[in-house]
C-alpha atoms as an extended CHARMM CRD file, in Angstrom:
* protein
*
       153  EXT
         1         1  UNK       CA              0.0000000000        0.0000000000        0.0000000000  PROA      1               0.0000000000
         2         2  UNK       CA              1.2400000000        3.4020000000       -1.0590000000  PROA      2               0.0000000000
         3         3  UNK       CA              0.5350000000        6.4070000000        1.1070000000  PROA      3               0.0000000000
         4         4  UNK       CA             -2.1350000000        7.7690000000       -0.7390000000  PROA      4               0.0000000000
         5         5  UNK       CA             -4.5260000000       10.9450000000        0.1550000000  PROA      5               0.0000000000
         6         6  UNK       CA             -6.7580000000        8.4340000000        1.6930000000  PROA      6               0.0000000000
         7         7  UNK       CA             -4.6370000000        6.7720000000        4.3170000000  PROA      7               0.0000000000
         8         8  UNK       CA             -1.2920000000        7.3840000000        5.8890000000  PROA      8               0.0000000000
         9         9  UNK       CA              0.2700000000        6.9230000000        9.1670000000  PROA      9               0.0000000000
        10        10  UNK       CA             -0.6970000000       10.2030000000       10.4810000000  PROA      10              0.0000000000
        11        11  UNK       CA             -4.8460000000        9.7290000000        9.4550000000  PROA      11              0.0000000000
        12        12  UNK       CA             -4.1690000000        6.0060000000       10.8170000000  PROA      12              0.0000000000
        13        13  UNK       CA             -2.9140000000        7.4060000000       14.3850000000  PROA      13              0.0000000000
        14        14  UNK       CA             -5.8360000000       10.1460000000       13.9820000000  PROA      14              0.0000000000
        15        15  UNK       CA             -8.2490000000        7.7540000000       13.5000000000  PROA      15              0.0000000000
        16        16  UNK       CA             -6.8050000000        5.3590000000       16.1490000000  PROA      16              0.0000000000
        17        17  UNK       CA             -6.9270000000        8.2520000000       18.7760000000  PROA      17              0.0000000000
        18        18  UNK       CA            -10.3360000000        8.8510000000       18.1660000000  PROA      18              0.0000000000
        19        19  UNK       CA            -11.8540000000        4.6240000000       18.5470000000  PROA      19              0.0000000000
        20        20  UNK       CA             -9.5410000000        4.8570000000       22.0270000000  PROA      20              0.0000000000
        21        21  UNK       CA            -11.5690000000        7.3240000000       23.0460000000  PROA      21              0.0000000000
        22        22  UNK       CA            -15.1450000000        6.4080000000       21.3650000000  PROA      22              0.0000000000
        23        23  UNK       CA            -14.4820000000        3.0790000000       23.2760000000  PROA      23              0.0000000000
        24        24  UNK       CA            -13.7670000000        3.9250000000       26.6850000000  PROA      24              0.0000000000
        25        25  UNK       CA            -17.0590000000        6.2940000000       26.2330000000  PROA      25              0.0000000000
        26        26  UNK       CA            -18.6700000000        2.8770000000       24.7370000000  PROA      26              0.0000000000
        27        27  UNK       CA            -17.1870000000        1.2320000000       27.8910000000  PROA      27              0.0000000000
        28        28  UNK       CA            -18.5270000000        3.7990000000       30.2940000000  PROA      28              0.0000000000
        29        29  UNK       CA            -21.6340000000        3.4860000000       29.0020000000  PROA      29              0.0000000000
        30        30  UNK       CA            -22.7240000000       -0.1460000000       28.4840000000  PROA      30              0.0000000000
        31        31  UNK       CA            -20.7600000000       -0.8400000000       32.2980000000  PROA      31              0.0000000000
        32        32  UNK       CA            -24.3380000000       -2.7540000000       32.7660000000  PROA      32              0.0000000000
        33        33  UNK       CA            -23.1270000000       -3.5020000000       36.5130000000  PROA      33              0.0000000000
        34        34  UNK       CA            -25.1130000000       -0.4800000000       37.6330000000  PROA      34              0.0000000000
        35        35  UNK       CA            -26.9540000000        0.2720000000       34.1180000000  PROA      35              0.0000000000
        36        36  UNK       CA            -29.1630000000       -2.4050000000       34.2880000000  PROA      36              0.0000000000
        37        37  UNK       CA            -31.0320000000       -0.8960000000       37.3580000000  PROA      37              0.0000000000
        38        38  UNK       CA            -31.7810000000        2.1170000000       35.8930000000  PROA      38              0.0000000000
        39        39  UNK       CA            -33.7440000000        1.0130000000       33.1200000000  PROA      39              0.0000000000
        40        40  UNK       CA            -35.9720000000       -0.3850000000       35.6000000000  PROA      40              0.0000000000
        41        41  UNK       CA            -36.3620000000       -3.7850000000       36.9410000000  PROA      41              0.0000000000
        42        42  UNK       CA            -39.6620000000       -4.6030000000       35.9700000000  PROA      42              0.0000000000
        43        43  UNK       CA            -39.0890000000       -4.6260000000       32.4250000000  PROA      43              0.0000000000
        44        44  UNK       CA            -37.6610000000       -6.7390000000       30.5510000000  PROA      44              0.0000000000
        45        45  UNK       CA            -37.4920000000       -4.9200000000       26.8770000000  PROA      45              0.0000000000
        46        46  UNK       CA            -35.1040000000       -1.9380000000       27.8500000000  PROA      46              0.0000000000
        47        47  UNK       CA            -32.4750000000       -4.5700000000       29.8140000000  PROA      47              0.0000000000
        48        48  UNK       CA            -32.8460000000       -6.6610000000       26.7140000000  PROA      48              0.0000000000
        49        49  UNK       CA            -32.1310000000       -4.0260000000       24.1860000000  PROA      49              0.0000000000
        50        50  UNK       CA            -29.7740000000       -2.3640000000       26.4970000000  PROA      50              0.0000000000
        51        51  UNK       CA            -27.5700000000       -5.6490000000       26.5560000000  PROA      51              0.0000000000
        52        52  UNK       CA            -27.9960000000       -6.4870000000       22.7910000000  PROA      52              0.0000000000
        53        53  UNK       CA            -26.8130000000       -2.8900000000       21.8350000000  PROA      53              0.0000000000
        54        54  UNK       CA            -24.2420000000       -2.8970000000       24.0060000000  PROA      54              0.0000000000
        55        55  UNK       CA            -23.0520000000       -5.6680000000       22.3710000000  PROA      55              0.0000000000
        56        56  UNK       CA            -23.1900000000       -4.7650000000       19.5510000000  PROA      56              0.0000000000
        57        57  UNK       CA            -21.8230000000       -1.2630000000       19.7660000000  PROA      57              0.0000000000
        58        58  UNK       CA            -18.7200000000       -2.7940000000       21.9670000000  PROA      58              0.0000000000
        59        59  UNK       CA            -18.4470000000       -5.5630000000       19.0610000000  PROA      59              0.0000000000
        60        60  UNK       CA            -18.4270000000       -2.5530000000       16.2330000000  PROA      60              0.0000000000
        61        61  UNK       CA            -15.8380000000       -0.5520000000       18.2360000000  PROA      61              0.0000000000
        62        62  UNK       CA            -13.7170000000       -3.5580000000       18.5010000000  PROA      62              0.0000000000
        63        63  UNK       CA            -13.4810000000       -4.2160000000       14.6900000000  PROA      63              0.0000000000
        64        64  UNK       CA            -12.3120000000       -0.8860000000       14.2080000000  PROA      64              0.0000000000
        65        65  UNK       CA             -9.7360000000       -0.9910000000       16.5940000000  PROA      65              0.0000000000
        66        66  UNK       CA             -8.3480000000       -3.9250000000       15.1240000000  PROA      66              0.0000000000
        67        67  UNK       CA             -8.3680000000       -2.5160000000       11.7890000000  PROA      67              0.0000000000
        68        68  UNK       CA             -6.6290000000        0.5110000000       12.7950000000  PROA      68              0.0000000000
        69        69  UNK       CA             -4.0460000000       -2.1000000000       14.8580000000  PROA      69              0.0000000000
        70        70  UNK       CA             -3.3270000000       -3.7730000000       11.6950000000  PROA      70              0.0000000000
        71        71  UNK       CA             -2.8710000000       -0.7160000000        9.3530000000  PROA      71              0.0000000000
        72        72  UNK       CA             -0.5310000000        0.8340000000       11.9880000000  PROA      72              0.0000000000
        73        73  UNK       CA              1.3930000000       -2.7110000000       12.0950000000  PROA      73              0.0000000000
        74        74  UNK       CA              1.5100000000       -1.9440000000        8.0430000000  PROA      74              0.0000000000
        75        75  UNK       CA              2.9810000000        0.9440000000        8.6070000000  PROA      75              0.0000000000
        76        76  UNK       CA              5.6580000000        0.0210000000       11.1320000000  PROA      76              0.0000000000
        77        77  UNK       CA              6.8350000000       -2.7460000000        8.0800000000  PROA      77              0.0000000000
        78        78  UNK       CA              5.2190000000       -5.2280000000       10.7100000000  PROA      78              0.0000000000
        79        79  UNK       CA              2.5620000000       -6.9760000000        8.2950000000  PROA      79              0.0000000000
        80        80  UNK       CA              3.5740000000       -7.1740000000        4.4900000000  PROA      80              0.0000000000
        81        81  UNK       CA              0.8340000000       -5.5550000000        2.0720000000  PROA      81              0.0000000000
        82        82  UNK       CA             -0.0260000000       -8.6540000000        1.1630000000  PROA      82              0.0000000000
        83        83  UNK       CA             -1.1090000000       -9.8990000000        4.4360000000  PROA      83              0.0000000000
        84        84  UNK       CA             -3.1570000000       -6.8910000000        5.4430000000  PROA      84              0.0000000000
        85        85  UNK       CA             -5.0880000000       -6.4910000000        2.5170000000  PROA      85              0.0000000000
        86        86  UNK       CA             -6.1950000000      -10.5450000000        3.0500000000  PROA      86              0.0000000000
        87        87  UNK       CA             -6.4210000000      -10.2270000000        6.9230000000  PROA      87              0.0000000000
        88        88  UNK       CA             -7.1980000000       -6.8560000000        7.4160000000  PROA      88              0.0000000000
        89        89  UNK       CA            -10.4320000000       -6.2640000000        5.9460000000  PROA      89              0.0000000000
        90        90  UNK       CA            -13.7210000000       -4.6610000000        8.0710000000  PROA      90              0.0000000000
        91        91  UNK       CA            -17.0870000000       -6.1640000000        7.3350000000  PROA      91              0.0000000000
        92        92  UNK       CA            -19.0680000000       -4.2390000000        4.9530000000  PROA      92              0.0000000000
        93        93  UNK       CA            -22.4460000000       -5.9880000000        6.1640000000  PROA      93              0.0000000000
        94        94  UNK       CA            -22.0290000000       -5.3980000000        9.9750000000  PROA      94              0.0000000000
        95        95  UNK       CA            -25.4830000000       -4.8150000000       11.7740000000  PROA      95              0.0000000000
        96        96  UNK       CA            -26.7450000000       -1.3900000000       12.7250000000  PROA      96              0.0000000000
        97        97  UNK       CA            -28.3790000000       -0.9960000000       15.7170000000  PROA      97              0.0000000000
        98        98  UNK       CA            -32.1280000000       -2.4120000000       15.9920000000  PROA      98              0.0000000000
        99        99  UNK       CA            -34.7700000000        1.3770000000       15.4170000000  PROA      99              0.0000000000
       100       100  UNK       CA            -37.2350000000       -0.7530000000       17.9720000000  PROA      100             0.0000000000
       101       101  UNK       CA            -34.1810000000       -1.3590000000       20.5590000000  PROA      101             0.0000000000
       102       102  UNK       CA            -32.7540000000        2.2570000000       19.7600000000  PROA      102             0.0000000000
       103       103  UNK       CA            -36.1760000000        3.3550000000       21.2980000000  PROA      103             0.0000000000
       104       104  UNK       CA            -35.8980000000        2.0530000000       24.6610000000  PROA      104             0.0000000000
       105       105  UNK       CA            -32.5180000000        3.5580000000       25.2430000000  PROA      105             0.0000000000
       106       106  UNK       CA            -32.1290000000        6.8830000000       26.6530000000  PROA      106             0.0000000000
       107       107  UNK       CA            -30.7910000000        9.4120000000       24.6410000000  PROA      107             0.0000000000
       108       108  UNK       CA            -27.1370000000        9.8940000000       25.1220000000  PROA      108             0.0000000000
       109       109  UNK       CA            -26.6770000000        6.0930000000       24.5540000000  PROA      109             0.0000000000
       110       110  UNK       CA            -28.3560000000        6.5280000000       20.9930000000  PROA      110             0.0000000000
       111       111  UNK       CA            -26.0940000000        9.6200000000       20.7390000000  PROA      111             0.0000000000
       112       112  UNK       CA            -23.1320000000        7.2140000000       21.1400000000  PROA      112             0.0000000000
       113       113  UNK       CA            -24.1550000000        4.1940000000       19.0930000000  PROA      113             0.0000000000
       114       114  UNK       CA            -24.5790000000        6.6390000000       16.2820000000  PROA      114             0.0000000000
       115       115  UNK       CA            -21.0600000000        7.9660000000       16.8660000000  PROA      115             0.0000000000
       116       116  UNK       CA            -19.9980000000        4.4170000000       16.4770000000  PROA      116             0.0000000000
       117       117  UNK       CA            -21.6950000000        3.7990000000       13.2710000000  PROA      117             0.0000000000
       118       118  UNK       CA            -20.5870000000        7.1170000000       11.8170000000  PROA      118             0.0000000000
       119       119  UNK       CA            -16.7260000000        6.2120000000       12.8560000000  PROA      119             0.0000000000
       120       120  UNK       CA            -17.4160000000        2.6990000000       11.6900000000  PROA      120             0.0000000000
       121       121  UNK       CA            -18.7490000000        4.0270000000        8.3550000000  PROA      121             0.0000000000
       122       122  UNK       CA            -15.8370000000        6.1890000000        7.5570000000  PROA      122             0.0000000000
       123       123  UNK       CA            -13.0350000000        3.7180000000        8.4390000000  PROA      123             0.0000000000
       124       124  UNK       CA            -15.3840000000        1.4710000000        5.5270000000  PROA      124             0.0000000000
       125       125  UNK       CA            -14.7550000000        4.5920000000        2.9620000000  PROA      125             0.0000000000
       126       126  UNK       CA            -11.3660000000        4.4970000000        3.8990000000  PROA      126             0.0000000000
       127       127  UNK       CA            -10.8610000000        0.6990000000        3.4860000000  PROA      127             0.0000000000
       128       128  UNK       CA            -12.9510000000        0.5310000000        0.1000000000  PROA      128             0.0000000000
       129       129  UNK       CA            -10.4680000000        3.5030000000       -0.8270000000  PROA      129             0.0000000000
       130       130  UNK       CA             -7.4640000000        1.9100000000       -0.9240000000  PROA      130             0.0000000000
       131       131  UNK       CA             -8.6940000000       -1.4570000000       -2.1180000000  PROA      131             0.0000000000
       132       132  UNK       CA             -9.3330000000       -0.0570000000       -5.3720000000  PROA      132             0.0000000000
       133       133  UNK       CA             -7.0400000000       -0.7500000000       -7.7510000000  PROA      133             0.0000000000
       134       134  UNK       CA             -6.5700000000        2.5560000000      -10.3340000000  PROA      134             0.0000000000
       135       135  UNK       CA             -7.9720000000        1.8390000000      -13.8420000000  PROA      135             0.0000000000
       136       136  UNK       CA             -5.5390000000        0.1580000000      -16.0360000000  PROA      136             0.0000000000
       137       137  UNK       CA             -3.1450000000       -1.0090000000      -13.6140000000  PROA      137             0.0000000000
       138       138  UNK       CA             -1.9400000000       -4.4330000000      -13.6600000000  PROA      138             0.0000000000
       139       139  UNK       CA             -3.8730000000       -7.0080000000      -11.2780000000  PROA      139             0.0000000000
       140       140  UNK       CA             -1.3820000000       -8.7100000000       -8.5320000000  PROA      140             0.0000000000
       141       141  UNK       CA             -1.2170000000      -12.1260000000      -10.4940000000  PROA      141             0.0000000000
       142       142  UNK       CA             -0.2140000000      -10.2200000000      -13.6850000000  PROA      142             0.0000000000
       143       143  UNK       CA              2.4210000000       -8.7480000000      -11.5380000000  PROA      143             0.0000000000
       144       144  UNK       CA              3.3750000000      -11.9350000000      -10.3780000000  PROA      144             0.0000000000
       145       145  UNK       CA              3.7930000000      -13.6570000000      -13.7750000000  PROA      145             0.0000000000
       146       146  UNK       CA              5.9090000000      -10.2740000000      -14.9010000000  PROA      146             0.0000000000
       147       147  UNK       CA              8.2790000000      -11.2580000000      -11.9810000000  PROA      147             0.0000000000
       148       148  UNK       CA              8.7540000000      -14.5340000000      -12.6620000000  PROA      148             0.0000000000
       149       149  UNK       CA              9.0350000000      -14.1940000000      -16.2520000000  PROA      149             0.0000000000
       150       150  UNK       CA             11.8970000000      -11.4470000000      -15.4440000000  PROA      150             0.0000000000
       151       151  UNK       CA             13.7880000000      -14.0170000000      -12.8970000000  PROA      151             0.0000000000
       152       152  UNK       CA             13.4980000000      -16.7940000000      -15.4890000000  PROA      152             0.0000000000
       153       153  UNK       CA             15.0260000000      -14.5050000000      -18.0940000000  PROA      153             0.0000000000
């Protein structure tokens, strides 16, 4: 991977600032320890939906992070090109929160889950970015059979 206007170390650190922080607010906020008992005890729907999108959110947040781990492992010549582009791939399909769930949650905790998905979305423009190979330029396995044919000759 080439720096390109899309990605570089310093928009990888940038980026991997910001999930540190979106997560521990994540963190704060889905500690269910104490959040349970404030969405009342007698029902059942806003624990449920607080526990689903808390996982959820935590699991989004946690892709991310690991994204951003590997591309900052690319950078550091820890992980060849090779092996982030097959390893180090986000999900395009992962779930957004549940509208019925989102309902049942108090405000600031909808606030937040949107924050992730925003975050989540951009590091998917980013990704999708760089994957593209220009127009016209040689696919990896014609690469390959240029450098063998070169070492044979």
């Amino acid at each position: 991977m080439k720096h390109t206007s899309n990605i570089n170390p310093r928009i990888v650190e940038g980026l991997y600032c910001e999930a540190l922080i979106l997560s521990d607010e994540v963190r704060a906020a889905f500690d269910l320890s104490g959040r349970i008992e404030e969405t009342g005890t007698q029902e059942d729907a806003p624990r449920i939906a607080l526990s689903c999108e808390a996982l959820r959110t935590t699991t989004r947040m946690m892709h991310a992070v690991a994204w951003l781990l590997n591309h900052r492992a690319y950078f550091m010549g820890e992980l060849s090109e090779f092996q982030l582009r097959r390893y180090g791939r986000l999900a395009p399909d992962f779930p957004a929160a549940d509208p019925e769930r989102l309902l049942l949650l108090s405000p600031q905790i909808r606030k937040l889950i949107a924050a992730t998905e925003e975050f989540y979305a951009r590091l998917l423009r980013i990704d999708r970015g760089w994957r593209e190979v220009a127009p016209g330029a040689p696919r990896a396995i014609d690469q390959l059979r240029a450098r063998l044919g070169s070492a044979v000759a």
